[in-house]
C-alpha angles and dihedrals in degrees: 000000000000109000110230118217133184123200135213120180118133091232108082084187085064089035093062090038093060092036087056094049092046102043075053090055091053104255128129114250103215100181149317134238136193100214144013086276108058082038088068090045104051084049091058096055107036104037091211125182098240138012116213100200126180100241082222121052135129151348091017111016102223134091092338086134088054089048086048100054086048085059098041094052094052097050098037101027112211093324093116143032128237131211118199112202121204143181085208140064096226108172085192095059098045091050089049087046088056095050092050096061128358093202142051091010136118147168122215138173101242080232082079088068093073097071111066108205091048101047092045095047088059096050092057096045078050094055085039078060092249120151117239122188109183107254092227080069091044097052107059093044088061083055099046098046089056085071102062152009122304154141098272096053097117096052114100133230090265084044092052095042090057091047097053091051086042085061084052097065092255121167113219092250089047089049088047091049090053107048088034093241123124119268084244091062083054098050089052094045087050087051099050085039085063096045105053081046088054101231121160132241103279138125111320104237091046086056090049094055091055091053096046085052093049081049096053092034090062 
């Protein structure tokens, strides 16, 4: 089944060039809008999958992609996923990202967009209802938290490693895959991860997204 995305961005220039890449990568490109509006709008009309939506467009240039998650979420509920595309790494609005909506949501730098297989595959763990925090966020923030107290000072190095792929979106097999480890080794580091964050038994993506929180918070 084909994913349908819609795309706002105010440069039509960045609109078509996402579209491109995407129509490339095999999705189906519903629609376009120029602000949170017509967004809101297009969504209306075309129920997509995703929407893929600039965090600054007009009229004030700020958080306008935030503000319309918030909206979509309260209109449309957790039915689709939403992708917020950024020129900055901004660690504030990623951890506000992730408290708006602790499924089918991601932030991404629009230089992802440039490789193919990495933009597109987040695009698809968005419409799954994964979570995807662009790993050029991710990495400054395992850094940071080394230099002071924190929540996440009893992790170790393999702990923190897991947890930094986990705020990527990263599924367990994905993670394993990555640090060339079995899938079982990752379930038993995000267990102990849980555990030394204190969060209680519960469904395990809820629990991923409070750790991925802890993580951006500190």
């Amino acid at each position: 089944m084909t994913t349908r995305v819609v795309i706002a961005d105010d440069s039509l220039l960045v609109r078509e060039g996402i579209s491109r890449v995407l129509e490339d990568g095999g999705f189906e490109v519903a629609g376009q809008a120029g602000d949170v509006d017509g967004l809101l709008d297009l969504i209306g009309s075309a129920s997509p999958d995703v929407a893929i939506v600039d965090i600054r467009m007009p009229p004030t240039y700020t958080d306008e992609g935030l503000r319309a998650l918030t909206e979509i979420r309260e209109r449309h509920g957790q039915s689709m996923g939403v992708l917020i595309l950024s020129h900055h790494t901004e660690a504030a609005f990623a951890m506000r990202l992730l408290s708006e909506g602790s499924t089918g949501t991601g932030y991404l730098l629009k230089d992802r967009i440039a490789d193919l297989e990495d933009f597109t595959d987040a695009v698809r763990r968005v419409a799954r209802g994964g979570t995807v925090v662009d790993p050029a966020v991710v990495g400054p923030l395992v850094n940071g938290v080394r230099a002071k107290p924190d929540p996440l000072a009893e992790l170790t190095d393999r702990e923190r490693e897991v947890l930094a792929l986990m705020a990527e979106g990263r599924s367990n097999q994905a993670i394993a895959d990555r640090l060339f480890v079995t899938s079982k080794t990752v379930e038993a580091h995000t267990a102990s991860i849980f555990s030394k964050l204190e969060l209680v038994p519960a469904a395990d993506d809820h629990r991923r997204v409070l750790a991925v929180l802890a993580f951006l918070e500190a």
